[in-house]
N, C-alpha and C positions, 0 to 999 in steps of 0.2 A: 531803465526807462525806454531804453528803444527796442527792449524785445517787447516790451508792454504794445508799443506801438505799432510792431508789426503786427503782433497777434491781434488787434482791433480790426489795422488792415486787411488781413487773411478775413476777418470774421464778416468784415465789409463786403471785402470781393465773392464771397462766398455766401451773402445774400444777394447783391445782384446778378451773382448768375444763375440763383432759382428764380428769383423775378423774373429775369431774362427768359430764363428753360420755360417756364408757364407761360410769358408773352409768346414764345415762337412756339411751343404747341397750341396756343390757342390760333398765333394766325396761320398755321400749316391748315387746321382745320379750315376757318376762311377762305384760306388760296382753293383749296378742293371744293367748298361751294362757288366763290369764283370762277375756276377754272371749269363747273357747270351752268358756269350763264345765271346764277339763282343764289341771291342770300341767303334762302331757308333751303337749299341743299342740304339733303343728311349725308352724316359725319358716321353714319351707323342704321341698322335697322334687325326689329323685331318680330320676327314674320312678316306681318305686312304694315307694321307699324313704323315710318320712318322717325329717326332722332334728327333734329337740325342743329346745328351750329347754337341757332337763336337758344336751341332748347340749354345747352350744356350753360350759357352763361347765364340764362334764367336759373338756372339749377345752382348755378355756383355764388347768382346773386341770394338766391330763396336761402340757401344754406349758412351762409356768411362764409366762403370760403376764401381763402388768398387770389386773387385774380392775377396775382404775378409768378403761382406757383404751378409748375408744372405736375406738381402732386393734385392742387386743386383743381383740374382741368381734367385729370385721369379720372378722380374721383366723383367728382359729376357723372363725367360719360356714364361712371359703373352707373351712378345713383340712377340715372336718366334711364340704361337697359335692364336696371334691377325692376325698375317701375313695371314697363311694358311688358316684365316677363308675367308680373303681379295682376298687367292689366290683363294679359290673354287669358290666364289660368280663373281668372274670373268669369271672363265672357263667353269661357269653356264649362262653366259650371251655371251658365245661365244667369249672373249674379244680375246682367245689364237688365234683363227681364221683372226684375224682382221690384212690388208694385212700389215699396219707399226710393228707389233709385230712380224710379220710372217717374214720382211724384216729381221729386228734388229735381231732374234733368226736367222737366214742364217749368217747373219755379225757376231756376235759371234762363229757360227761352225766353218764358212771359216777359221776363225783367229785362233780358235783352232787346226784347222786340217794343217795347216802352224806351227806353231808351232811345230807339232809334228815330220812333215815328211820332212819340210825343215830345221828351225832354230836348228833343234836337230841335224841332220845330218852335220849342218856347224858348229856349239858351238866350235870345238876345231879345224878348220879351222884358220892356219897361213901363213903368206906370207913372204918371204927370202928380202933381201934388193933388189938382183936382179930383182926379181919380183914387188917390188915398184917403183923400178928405171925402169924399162922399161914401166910401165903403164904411169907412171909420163909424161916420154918422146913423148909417143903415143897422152898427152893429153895434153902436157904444155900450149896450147893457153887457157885449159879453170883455170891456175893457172897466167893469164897474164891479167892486168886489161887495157882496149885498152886506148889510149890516149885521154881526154875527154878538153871542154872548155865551155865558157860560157858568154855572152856579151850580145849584141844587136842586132837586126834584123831592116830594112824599106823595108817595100814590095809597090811598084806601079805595080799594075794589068794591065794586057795588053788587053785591051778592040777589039774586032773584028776589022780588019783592021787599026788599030791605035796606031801599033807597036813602027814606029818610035816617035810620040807624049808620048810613055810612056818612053821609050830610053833616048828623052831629058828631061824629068819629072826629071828621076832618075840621068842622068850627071848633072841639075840643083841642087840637094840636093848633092852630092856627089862633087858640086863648095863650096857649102855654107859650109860642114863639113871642106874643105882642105883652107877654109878662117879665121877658129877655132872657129866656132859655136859649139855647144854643141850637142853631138848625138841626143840625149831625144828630144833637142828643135825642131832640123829638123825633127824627126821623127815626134812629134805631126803636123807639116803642111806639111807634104808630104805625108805620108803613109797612101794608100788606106785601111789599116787593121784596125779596129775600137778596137781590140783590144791592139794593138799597140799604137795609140794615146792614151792609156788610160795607159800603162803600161811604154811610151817610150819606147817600142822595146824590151822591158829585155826578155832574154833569159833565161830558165833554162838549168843544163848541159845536150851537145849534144855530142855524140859519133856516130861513123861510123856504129854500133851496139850497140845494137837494134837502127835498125832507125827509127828515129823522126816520128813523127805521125801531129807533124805541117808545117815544112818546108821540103823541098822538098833535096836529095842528095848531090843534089850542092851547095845548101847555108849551108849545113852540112862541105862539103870539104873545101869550100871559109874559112869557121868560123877556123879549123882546122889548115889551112894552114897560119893564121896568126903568128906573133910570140911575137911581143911585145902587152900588155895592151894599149889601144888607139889604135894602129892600124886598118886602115878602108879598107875595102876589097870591090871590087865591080864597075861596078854596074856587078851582076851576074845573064845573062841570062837564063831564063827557057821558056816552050811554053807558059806559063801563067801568065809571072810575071819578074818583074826583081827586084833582091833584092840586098842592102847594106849592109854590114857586120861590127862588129866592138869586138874587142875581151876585155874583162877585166880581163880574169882568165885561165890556162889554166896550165893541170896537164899530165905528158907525161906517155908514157904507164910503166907500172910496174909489173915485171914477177915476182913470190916467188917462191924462192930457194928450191930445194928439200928436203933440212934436213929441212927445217919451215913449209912445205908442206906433211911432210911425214903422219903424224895421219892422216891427210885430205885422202890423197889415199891411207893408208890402210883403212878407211871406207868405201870412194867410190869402190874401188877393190872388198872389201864385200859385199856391195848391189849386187856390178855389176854379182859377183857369182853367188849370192842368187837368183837374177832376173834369171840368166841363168837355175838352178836348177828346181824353180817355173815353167817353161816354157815348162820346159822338163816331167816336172811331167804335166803338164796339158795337153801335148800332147799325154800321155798314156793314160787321162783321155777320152780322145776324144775317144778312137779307142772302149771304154766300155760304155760310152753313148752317139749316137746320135746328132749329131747339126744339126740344118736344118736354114737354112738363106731366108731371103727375103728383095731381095734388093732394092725393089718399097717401103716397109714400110720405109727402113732405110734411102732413102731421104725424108721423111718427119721431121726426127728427127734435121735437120737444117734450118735454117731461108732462103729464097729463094734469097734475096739481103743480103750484107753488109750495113751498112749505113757510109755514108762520113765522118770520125769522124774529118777528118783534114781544115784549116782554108777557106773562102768563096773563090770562083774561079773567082771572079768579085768584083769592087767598091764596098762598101756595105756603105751606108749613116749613120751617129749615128742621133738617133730622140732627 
């Protein structure tokens, strides 16, 4: 038992004097920026690149290294002069020049230079309850979630001159549902949407905003205006199309209350500042350097059509 005991000891002493060995190399380095008047004194240098003190514990924090080893205070230093050999042999190669580094170092300024003249300016920036209640009030439609639904769709396309022939297409399917056919089924033999036969109709949720990008306003309002699940709406004329409706789910609008709402607008209120402020600052900036505009380049910078993202404007046949 007491050789056991010694060998713990030994193994004791023998970790605090690497502790030790890396505490007193790390403050030897210290005394030497001390002993030049300067905390950020370097400990080493790179051509013309100095390493500080500061830097080696950064590095041994960045790394996760032992702060009480004298291994981990050597191995820094290297990390720290292996960098700056890394950084010269780049800067020797033109790399700082190179237009993504030259982006990236602007993106880091801008974000500094905001920091300092806007976000510091607003840090202690508070807002009274009246001031959140009245923002609140100015803005409640966008704390108000609009009333949303979600069911089935059958679309019969209105082929040139042959309006009435799709008319009675859609009152024949819209007999066959009120005979208690099954949505899905009518939809697989009537609906001109290839999509549609494949999915039976199914809808994902539609709100009056943002509008649908497949169906058209009115088969948005029909779907809306249902009230009970099964309920079958239609047939609902468009120039293009006349569609059937039928509702399975449907969730009514829901406004949040100012006190549940309140954190929400005093953030928004803050941005909405901040943006004010930035705005105002870059319009000083203006009058100190310079803009010139060209407005022949700047329509190049968007695509000349849209493309139709929404469903076929005719029969379309499945192969």
């Amino acid at each position: 038992m007491r050789k056991k005991r010694k060998g713990r000891t030994t193994q004791r002493r023998k970790g605090f004097a690497g502790r030790n060995a890396g505490a007193v190399f790390l403050a030897s380095l210290a005394v030497c920026a001390f002993a030049l008047n300067s905390p950020a004194a370097e400990v080493a240098r790179v051509a013309d690149a100095p390493i500080t003190i500061e830097t080696v514990r950064q590095t041994i924090a960045r790394q996760g290294y032992n702060i009480y080893e004298e291994a981990s205070a050597k191995q820094a230093l290297d990390d720290a002069i292996r960098f700056e050999l890394l950084a010269a042999e780049a800067r020797k190669l033109g790399l700082d020049r190179d237009p993504v580094i030259v982006q990236q170092l602007k993106q880091w300024m801008v974000e500094k230079l905001v920091a300092e003249k806007i976000d510091a300016a607003l840090k202690a920036t508070t807002f009274t309850d009246d001031e959140l209640r009245a923002w609140y009030d100015a803005n409640v439609n966008e704390f108000t979630k609009p009333t949303i639904a979600r069911g089935a769709v059958l679309t019969v396309f209105i082929t040139e001159g042959r309006t009435k022939e799709a008319k009675a297409r859609a009152d024949e399917a819209l007999g066959r549902l009120g005979s208690g056919e099954r949505f899905e089924t009518v939809v697989r033999q009537y609906s001109d949407d290839p999509a549609e036969r494949i999915s039976g109709g199914a809808t994902s949720w539609l709100a009056e905003a943002p509008a649908s990008r497949r169906y058209p306003p009115e088969v948005v309002t029909a779907m809306l205006a249902l009230q009970r699940p099964g309920e079958v709406g239609g047939p609902v004329p468009t120039a293009k199309a006349f569609y059937l409706v039928t509702l399975a789910e449907k969730r009514l609008a829901q406004t949040t209350p100012f006190e549940a709402a309140k954190n929400e607008v005093r953030q928004r209120l803050y941005r909405e500042r901040r943006q004010q402020a930035l705005d105002a600052y870059c319009e000083t900036l203006r009058k100190e350097f310079p803009v010139t505009l060209n407005e022949a380049e700047l329509k190049k910078a968007v695509e000349p059509t849209t493309p139709n993202s929404g469903p076929p404007m005719g029969p379309v046949e499945l192969k």
